[in-house]
Residue frames as a rotation matrix with the C-alpha (Angstrom) as fourth column:
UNK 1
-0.863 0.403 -0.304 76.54
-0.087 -0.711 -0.698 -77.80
-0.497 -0.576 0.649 18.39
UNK 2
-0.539 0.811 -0.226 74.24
-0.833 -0.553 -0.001 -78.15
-0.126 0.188 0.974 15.91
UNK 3
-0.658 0.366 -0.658 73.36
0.051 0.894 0.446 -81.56
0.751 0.260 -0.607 16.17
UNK 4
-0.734 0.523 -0.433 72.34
0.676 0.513 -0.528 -81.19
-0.054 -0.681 -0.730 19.64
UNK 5
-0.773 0.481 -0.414 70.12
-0.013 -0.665 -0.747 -78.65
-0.634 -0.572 0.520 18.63
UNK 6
-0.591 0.310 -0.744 69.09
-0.705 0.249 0.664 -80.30
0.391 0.918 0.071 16.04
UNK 7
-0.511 0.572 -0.642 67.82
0.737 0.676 0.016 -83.55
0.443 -0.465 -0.767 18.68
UNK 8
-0.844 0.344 -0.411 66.75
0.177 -0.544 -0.820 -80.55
-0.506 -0.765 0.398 21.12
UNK 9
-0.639 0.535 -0.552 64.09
-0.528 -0.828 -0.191 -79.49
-0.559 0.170 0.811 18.21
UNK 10
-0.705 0.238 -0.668 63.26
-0.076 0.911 0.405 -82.90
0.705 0.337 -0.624 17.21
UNK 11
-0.588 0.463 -0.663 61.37
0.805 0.409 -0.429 -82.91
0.073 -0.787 -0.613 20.49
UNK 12
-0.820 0.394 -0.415 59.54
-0.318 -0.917 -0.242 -79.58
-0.476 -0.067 0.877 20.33
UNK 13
-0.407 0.813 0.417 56.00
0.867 0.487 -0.104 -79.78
-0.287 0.319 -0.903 19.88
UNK 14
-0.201 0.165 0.966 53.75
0.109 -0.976 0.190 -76.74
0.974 0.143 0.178 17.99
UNK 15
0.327 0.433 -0.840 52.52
0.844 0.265 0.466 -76.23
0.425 -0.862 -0.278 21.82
UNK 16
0.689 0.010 -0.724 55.10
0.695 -0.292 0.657 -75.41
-0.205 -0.956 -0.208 22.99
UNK 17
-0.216 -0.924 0.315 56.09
0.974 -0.225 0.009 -72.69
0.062 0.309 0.949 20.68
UNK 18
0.615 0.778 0.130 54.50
0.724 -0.623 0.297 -69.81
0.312 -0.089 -0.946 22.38
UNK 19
0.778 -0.444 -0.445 56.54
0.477 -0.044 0.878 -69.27
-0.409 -0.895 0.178 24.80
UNK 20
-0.185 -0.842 0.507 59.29
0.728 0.229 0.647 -69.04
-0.661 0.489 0.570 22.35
UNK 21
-0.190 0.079 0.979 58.00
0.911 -0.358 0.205 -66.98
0.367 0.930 -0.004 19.95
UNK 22
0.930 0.358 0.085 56.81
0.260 -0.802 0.539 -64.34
0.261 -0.479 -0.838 22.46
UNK 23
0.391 -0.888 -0.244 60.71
0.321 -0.117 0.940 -64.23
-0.863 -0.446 0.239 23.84
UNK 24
-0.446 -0.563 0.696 62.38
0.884 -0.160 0.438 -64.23
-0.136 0.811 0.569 20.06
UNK 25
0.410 0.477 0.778 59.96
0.803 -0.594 -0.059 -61.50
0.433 0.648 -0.626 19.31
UNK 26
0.998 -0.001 0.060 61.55
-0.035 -0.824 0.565 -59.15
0.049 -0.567 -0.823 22.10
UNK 27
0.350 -0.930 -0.114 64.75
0.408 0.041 0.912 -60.28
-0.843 -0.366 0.393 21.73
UNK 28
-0.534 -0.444 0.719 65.12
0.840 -0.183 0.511 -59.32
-0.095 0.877 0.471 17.95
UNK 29
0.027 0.307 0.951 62.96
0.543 -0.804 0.244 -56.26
0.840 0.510 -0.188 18.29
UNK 30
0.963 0.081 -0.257 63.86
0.253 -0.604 0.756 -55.21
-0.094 -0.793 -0.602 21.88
UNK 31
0.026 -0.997 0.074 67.31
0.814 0.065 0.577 -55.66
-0.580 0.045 0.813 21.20
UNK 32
-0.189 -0.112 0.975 66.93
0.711 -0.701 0.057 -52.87
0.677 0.704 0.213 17.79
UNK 33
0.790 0.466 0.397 65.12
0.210 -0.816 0.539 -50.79
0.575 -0.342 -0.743 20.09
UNK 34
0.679 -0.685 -0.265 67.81
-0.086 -0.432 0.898 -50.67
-0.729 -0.587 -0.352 23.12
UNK 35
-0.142 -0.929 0.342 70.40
0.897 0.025 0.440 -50.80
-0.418 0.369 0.830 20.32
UNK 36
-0.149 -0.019 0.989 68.97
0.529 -0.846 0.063 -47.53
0.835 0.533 0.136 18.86
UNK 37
0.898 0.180 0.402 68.45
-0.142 -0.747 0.650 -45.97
0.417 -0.640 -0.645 22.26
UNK 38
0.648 -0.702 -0.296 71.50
0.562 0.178 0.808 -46.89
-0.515 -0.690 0.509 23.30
UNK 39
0.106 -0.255 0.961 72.94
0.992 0.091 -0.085 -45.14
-0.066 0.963 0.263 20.11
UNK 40
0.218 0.119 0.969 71.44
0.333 -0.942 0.041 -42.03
0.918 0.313 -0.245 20.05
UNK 41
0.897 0.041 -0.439 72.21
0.441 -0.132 0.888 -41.81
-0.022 -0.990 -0.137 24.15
UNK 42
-0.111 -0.958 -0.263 76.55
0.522 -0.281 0.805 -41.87
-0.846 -0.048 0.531 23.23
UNK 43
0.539 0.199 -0.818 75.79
-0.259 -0.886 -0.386 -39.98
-0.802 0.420 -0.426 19.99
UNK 44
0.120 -0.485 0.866 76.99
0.406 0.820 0.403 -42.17
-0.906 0.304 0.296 17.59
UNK 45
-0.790 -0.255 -0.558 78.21
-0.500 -0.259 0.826 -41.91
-0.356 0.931 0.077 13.97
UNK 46
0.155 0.933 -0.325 75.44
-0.941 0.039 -0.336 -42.79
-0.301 0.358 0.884 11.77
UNK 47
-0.068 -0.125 -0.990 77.77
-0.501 0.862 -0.074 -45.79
0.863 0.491 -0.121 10.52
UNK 48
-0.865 -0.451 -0.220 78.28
-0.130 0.624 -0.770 -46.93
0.485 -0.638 -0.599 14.28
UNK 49
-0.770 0.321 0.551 75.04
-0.550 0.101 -0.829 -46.56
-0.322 -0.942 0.099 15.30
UNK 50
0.481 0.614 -0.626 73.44
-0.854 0.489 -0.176 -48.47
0.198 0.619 0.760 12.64
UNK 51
-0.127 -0.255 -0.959 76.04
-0.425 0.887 -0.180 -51.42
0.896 0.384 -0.221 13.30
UNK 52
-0.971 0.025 0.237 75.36
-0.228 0.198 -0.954 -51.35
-0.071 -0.980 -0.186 17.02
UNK 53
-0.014 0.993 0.118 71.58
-0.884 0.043 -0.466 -51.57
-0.468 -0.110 0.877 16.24
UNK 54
0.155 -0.114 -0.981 72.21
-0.701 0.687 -0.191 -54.30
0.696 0.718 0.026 13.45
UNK 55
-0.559 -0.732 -0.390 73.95
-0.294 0.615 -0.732 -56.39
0.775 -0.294 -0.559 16.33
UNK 56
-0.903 0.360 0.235 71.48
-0.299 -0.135 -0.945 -55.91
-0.308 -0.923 0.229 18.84
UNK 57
0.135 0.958 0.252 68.75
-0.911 0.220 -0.348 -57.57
-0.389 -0.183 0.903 16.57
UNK 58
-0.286 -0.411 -0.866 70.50
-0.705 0.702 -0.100 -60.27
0.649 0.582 -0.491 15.92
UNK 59
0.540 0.840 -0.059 68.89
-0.538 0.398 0.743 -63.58
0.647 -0.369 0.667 16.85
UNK 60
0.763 -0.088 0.640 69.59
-0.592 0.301 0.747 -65.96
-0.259 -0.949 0.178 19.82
UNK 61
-0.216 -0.921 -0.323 73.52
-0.920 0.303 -0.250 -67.42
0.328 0.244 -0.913 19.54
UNK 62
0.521 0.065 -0.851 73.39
-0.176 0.984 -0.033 -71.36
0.835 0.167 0.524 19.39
UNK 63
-0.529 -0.803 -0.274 76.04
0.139 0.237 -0.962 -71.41
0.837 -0.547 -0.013 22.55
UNK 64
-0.708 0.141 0.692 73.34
-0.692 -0.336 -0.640 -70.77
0.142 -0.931 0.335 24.49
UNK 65
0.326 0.443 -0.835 71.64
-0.666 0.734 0.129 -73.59
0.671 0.514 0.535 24.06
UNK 66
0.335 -0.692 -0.639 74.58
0.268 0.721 -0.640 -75.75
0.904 0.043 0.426 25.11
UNK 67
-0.794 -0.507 0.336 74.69
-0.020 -0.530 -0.847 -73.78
0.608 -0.679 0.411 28.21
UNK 68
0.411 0.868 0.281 70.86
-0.912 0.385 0.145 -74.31
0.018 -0.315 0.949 29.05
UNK 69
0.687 0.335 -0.644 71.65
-0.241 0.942 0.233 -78.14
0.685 -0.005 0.728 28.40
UNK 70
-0.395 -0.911 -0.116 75.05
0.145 0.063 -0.987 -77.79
0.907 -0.407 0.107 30.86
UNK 71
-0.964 -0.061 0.261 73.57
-0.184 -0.554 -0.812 -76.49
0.194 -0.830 0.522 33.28
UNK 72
-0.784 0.620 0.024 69.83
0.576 0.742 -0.342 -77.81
-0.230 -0.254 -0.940 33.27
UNK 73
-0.649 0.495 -0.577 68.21
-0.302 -0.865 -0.401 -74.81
-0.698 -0.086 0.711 31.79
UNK 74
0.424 0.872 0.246 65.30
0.089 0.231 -0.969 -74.90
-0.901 0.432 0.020 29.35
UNK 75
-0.645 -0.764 -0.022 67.23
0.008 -0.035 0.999 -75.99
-0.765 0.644 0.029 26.14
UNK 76
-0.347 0.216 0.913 64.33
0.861 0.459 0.219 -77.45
-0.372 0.862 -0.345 24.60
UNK 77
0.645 0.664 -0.377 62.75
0.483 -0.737 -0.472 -73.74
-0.592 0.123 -0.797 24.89
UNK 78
0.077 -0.583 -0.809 66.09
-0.594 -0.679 0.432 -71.92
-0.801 0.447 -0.399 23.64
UNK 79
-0.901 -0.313 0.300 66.16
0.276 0.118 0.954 -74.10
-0.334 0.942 -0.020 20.60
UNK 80
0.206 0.772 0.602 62.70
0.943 -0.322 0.090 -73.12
0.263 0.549 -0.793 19.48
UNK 81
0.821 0.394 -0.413 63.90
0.237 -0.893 -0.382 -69.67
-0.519 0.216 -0.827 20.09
UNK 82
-0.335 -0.936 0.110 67.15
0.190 0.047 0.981 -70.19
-0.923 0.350 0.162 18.23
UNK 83
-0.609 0.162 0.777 64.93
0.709 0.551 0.441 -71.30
-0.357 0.819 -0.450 15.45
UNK 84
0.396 0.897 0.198 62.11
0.881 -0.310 -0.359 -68.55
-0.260 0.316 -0.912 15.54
UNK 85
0.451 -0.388 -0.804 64.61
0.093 -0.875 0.475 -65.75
-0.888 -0.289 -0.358 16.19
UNK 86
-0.532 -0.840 -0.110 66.57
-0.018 -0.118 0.993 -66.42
-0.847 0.530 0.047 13.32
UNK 87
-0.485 0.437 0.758 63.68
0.869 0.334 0.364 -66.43
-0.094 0.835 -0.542 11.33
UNK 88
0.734 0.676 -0.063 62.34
0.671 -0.736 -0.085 -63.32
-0.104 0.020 -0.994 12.35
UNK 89
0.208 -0.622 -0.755 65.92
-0.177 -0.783 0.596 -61.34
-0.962 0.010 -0.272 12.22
UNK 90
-0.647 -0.121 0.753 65.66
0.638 0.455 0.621 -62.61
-0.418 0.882 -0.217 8.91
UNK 91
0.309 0.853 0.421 62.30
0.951 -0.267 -0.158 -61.64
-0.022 0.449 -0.893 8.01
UNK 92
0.608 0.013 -0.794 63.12
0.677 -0.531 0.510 -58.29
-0.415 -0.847 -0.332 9.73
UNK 93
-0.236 -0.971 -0.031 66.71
0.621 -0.176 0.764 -57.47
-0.747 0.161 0.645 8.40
UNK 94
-0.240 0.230 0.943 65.22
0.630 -0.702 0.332 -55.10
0.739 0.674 0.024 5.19
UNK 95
0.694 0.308 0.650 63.31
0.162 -0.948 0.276 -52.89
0.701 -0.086 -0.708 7.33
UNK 96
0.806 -0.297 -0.513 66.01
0.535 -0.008 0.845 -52.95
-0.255 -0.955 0.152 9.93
UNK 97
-0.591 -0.762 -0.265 68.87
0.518 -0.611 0.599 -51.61
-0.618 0.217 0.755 7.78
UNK 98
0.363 0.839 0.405 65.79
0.710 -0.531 0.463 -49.17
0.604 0.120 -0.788 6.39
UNK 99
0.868 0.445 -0.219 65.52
0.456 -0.541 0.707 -47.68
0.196 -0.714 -0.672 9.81
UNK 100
0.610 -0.627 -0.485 68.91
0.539 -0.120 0.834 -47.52
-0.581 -0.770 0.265 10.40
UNK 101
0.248 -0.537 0.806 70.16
0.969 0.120 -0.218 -46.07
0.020 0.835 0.550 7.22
């Protein structure tokens, strides 16, 4: 798996990492957001709704990829959000378990 996403990001130019970055950003901070509204909707325990939020900003899973390249979707785009996402639920991850504490 990770080779081919390793060749998939070999080809990625800075261009075309708008696109990408503008998706990762909503996926690792929309995701907290509908993981904390989804939370406080069922009335979670503070521990359960911090790990449901935690999960929900977690970045873009590497199997999807390999499903974009099965199937003819934009792989080269989901590896440059594989890559940004996981850099930004990185970056991210302090003030996320912050918020959620």
């Amino acid at each position: 798996m990770l080779l081919m996403l390793g060749t998939s990001l070999a080809e990625l130019r800075i261009t075309s990492y708008l696109w990408p970055f503008a998706l990762s950003f909503v996926r690792v901070f929309g995701g907290l957001a509908v993981g904390l509204g989804v939370a406080s909707l069922l009335r979670l325990t503070p521990i359960a709704a911090g790990t449901l939020a935690i999960q929900c900003a977690m970045p873009v899973a590497i199997p999807t990829h390999l499903l974009a390249q099965k199937y003819g979707g934009p792989s080269r785009e989901i590896a440059g959000m594989i890559l940004i996402s996981t850099g930004l639920a990185l970056a991210s991850l302090p003030v996320v378990l912050r918020l959620v504490r």
